[in-house]
N, C-alpha and C positions, 0 to 999 in steps of 0.2 A: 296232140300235145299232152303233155304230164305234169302232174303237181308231187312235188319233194317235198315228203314231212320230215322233220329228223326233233328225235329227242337227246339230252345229254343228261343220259341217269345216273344213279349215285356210281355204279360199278361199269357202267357199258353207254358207247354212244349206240343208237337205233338209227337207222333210213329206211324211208317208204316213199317208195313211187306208184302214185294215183294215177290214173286214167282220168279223161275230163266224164265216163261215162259210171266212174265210181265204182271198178275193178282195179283191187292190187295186183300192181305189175310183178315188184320185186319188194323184199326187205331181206336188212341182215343189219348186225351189231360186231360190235367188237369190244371187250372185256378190256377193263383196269383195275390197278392196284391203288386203294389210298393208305395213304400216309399216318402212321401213327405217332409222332413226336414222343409223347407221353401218352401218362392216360387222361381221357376227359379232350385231349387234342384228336383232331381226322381231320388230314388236308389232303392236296392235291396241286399239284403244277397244272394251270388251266392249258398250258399247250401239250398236255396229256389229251385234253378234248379235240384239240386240233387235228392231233395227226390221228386221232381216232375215227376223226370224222373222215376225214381225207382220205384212209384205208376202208372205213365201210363204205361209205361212196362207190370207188371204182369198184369193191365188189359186187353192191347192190347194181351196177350199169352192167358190168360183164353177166352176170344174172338174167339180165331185163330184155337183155341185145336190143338197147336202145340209145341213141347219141344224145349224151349230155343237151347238147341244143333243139334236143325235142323238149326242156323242162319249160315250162310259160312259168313259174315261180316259185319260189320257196319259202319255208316257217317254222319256226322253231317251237321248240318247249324244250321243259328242262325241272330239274327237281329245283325245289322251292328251299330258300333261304342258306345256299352257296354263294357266298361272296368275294368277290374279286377286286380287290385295289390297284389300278391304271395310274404312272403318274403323266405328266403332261407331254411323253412322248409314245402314248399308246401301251409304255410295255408294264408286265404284273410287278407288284411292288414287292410281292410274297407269295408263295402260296396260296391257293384261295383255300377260304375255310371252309367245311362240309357241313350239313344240316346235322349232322350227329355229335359235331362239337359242342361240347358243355359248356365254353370260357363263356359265361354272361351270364350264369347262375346267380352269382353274388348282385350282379348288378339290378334281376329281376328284385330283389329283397329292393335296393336303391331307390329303385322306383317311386315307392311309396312317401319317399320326402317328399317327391316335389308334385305327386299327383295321385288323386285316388285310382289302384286298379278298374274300380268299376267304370272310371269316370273315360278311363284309358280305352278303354273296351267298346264302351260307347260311339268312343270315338273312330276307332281302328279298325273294331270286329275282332281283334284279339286282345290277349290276355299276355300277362308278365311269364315269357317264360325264353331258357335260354335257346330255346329252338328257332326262334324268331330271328332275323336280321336286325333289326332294332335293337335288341340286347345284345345281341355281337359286338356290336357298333358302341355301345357303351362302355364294354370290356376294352378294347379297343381306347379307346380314349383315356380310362383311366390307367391303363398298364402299357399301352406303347403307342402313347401320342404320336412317335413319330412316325409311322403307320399310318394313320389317318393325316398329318400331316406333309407327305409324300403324296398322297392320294388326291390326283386329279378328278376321279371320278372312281365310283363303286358300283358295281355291275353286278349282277345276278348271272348264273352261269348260260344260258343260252345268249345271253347278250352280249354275255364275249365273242360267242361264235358270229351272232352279229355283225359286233366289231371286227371280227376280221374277213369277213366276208365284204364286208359293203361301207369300211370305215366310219359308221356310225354309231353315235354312242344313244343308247335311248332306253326307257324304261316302261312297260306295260301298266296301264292303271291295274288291272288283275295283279299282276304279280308285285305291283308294291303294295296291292293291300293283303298281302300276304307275310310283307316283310314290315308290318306294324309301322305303316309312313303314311300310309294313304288318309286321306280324312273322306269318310266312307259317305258324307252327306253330301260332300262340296266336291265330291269326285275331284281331290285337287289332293298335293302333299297336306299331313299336317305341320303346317306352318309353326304354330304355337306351341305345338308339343318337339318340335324340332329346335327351337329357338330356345325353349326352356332347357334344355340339356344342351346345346351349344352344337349342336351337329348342322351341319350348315346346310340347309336343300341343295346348294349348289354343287355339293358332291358328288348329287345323283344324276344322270343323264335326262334328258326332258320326256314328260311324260306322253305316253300316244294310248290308242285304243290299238287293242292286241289282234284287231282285224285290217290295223292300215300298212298300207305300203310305205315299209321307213328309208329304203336308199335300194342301191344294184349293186348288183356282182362285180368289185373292182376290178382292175386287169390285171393287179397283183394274186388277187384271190382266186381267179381264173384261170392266170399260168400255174396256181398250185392245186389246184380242184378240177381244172379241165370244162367248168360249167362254164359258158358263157360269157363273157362281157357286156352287165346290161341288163342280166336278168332281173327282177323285182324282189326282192327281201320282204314278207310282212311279218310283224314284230310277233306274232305269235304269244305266250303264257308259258305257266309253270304246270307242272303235269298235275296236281290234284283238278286243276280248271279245266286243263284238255282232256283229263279221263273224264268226266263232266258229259265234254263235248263229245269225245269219242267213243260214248257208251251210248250217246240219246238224251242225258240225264238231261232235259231242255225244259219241262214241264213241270210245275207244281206239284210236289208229295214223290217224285219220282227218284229215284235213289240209287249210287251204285258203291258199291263194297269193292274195296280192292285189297285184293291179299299177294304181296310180293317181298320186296325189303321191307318198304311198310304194310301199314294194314289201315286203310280209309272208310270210312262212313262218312257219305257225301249226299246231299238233300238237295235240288233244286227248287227255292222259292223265290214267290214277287215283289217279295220286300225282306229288309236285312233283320233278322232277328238274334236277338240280347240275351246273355244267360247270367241273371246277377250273382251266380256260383261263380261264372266264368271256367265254365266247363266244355265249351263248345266255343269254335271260331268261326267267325265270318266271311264270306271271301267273296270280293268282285267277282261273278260269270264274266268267261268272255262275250257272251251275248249281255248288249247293256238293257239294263231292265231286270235284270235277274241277278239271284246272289244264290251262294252256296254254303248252307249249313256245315259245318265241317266240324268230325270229332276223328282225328288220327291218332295216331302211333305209330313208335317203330315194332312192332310185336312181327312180321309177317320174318322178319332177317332170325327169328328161333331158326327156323327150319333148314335154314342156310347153315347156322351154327352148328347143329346138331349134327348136317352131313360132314361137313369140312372136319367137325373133332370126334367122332364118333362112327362115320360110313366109308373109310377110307379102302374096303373091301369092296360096296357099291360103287366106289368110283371107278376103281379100277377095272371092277366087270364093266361097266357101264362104255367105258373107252372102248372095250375091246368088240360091243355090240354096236359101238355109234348109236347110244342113246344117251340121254339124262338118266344121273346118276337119282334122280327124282323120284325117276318112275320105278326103280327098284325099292325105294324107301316105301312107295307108297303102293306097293303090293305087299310089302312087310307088315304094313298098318293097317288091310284090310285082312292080316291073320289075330287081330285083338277085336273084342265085342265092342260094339259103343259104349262109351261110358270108360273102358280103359282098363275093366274093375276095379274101381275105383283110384286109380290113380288121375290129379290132377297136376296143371303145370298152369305155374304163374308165367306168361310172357314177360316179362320183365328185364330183361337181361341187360339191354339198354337202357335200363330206365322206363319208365311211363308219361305217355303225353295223355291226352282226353281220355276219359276223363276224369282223373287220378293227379297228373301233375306231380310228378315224382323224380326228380334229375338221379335221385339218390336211390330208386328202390331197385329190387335185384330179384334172379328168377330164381324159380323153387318149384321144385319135384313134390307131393305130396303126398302119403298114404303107401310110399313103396314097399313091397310086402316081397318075400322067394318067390314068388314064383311068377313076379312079370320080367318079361323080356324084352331085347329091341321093339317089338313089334307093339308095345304096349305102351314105352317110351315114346316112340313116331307118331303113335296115333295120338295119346298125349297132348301133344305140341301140338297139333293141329287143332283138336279139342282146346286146349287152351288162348289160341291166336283166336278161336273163334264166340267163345265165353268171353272176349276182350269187346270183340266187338257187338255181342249183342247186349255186354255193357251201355257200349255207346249209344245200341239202336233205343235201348231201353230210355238213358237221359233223353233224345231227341223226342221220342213219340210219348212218354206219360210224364215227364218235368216239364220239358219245353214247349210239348204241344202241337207238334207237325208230326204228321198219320204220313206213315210212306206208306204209300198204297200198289207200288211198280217198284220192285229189287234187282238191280240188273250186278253180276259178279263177272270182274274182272281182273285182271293178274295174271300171275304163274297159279295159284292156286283154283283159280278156276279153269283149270286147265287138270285139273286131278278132279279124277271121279270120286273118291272117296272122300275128297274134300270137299265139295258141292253139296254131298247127300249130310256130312257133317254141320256142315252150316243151315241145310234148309232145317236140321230135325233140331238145333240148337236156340235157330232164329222163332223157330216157328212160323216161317213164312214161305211162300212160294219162291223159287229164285229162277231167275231167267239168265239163260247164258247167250253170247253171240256170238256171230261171227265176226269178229274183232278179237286179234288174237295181241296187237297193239294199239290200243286206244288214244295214247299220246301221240305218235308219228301221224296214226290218221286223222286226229285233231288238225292235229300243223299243217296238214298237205289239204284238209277241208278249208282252214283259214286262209293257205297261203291263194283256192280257189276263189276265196268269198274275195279276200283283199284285190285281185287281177282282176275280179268281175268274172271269172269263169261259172261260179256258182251266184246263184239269185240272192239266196237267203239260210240259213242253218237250218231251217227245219225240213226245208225241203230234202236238199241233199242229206238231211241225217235220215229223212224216210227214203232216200232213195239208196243210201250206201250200209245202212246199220239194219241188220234184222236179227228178229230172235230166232237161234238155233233149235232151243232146247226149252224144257220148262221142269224144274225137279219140286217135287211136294214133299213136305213134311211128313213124315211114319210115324201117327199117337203113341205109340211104345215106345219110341226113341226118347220124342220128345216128349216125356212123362219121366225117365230115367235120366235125361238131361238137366228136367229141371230141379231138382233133388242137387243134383252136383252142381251146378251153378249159382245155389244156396250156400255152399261150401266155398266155392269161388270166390262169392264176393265176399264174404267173412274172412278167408285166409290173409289176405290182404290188410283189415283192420287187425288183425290179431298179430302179425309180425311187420309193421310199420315202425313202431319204435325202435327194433334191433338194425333197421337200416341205418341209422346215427350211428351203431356203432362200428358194426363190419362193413 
């Protein structure tokens, strides 16, 4: 028998088929388009996810040469604060809105009428910012009440897939405390903070633990998926929680970095810890007893940007070798020296989340002199996604106080050699790589075992399915020229904050 993890990412659904002995059978994805309205707007038709899923599926089975009804259960994840308005006959009210939407910018300012941020924070584990579902939700309310109003119920994006899987409508405690709802003491909605702004809990679907069994494979869902009638559904998380899970990250001071669309620093500790900067968010584990440090951004989508408007030569090669147009970029960038000579890049381009907080700020080349080229640019970005993040590692271990003692990298980017040796001489820290090439699907397909009773407990099967590959050390030369530029890093940024208002 086999366990289905499947994730629903910003640009692509993922499927993985587990073994009950903790060998991947099969995986594969399949790529989307979102939607740009204007700017500040990214949405999506959530039955874009549907039929994405539906087509990776039968690929991932044709792959596997294994019958659907070898699956004992299935689980989800999915990117964190996508949301989706249901009205009372199951179907979307609009678009759902994408985590990279801005509209609730103004409303985080709002805020502050009716409640101190810090006080907010305490309570949530996160901070005033438009990234959040909470502030969506607010936007929303004061600019198309009738949106919310139409809205039976608001769902997070795997929870659609959920709902149409096994007609249930339901809400992971992890992933509402991510969408700024949760009340992080009383493991319950915040009732009082909901009530004070007029948003009604009853919105929301009813909360579960992200390891229960929430309904089966209906026989609608079945005639169109081919899976079973019957199957188990377990409610599964949002993908910062199951990279978490699907890296090991289980244990106190241990840590994983993801560099992809976004770029995370994620800390597993035993109790929920405060930043009265509010520079760091909180987040339910799906393992209960444990919380997750968290300083993100979207900085990891430079890299995407830079191929799509600037490697339009590597792509093309890239087609014609049946590879990633990636891995030609990043043989470009091990023809520039560390450091870049001195060129620096602000990730920015979307804005800045941890720990910065900037809807507004924009990215920036620094120091470009004749005589860099592509290859100085590439390496660049990569440098600079990573100066982002050891921003963050820096807030967590000498402001806040939790020593990561275990760095484990995961992504697309830990998937580049040149990127690994970049971050280890940057981080100053040892990095471990694994074998887990997708940490969210095999989260969901670890969950979907824990919830069936297949597997005992997380820790076991994470030592029995997660091991370390690799192990890359920091170079004292690197890291001695690194830290000189990332003196200059963090300075660039207070020195051109105010022209953000203008341009």
């Amino acid at each position: 028998m086999y366990l289905l993890g499947v994730d629903v990412g910003t640009t692509r659904v993922k499927v993985l088929i587990l073994s009950q002995d903790g060998r991947i059978v099969s995986s594969g994805y399949s790529t989307y388009e979102l939607e740009t309205p204007s700017e500040g707007l990214v949405e999506i038709n959530p039955e874009v996810w549907w039929r994405s899923f539906k087509k990776t599926l039968r690929h991932v089975f044709e792959k596997a040469s294994i019958k659907a009804s070898e699956i004992e259960a299935i689980s989800l994840s999915s990117q964190l604060n996508s949301i989706t308005f249901l009205d009372k006959n199951g179907n979307p009210v609009r678009n759902s809105v994408i985590w990279m939407d801005s509209r609730g910018a103004e409303q985080t300012e709002s805020l502050k009428k009716y409640i101190d941020p810090v006080e907010y924070h305490k309570i949530t584990g996160i901070r005033p910012a438009a990234f959040f579902t909470f502030f969506k939700l607010l936007w929303f309310k004061e600019n198309d009440p009738e949106t919310l109003s139409k809205a039976d119920k608001i769902l997070q994006a795997k929870d659609y897939l959920c709902f149409k899987l096994t007609g249930e409508l339901v809400l992971d405690k992890s992933m509402a405390s991510s969408a700024g709802i949760l009340d992080l003491s009383r493991d319950d909605f915040a009732y009082e903070i909901l009530d004070r702004f007029e948003i009604p809990a009853e919105k929301f679907p009813k909360l579960v633990s992200p390891d229960s069994v929430v309904g089966e494979v209906s026989e609608r869902a079945s005639l169109e998926t081919g899976i079973p009638k019957g199957i188990p559904v377990v409610a599964g998380s949002g993908d910062v929680m199951m990279d978490a899970l699907g890296s090991g990250t289980i244990e106190d001071h241990v840590a994983c970095n993801k560099t992809a669309t976004g770029s995370d620093v994620v800390v597993c500790y035993s109790k929920p810890i405060f930043d009265e900067k509010l520079r760091i968010a909180v987040y339910r584990h799906v393992i209960k007893g444990k919380w997750l440090i968290i300083a993100g951004t979207g900085a990891g989508v430079c890299y995407r940007w830079f191929r799509d408007a600037f490697c339009q030569l590597e792509k093309t090669l890239a087609e014609d070798l049946r590879i990633e147009a990636y891995q030609l970029m990043d043989a470009q960038a091990e023809k520039a020296p560390p450091g870049s000579d001195n060129l620096i890049f602000l990730p920015y381009i979307n804005g800045v989340r941890a720990p910065i907080w900037n809807d507004k700020a924009k990215g920036m080349f620094f120091g470009i002199k004749y005589h860099h080229s592509k290859s100085h640019f590439l390496r660049s970005i990569m440098e600079g996604i990573a100066f982002s993040a050891r921003h963050r590692i820096d807030v967590i271990e000498k402001d806040i106080g939790i020593k990561i003692k275990d760095m484990r990298i995961i992504g697309g980017g830990s998937r580049s050699r040149i990127w690994r040796k970049i971050m280890a001489d940057i981080y100053n820290k040892p990095l471990k790589t694994l074998n887990v090439s997708e940490p969210e699907c095999l989260a969901a397909a670890i969950l979907a075992g824990i919830g069936a009773r297949v597997f005992r407990d997380p820790q076991s099967v994470v030592n029995s399915v997660i091991k370390i590959e690799d192990e890359i050390y920091p170079e004292a030369s690197n890291t001695k020229l690194y830290e000189r530029l990332y003196k200059v890093y963090l300075n660039l940024y207070d020195r051109v904050k105010d022209f953000y208002e203008i341009i």
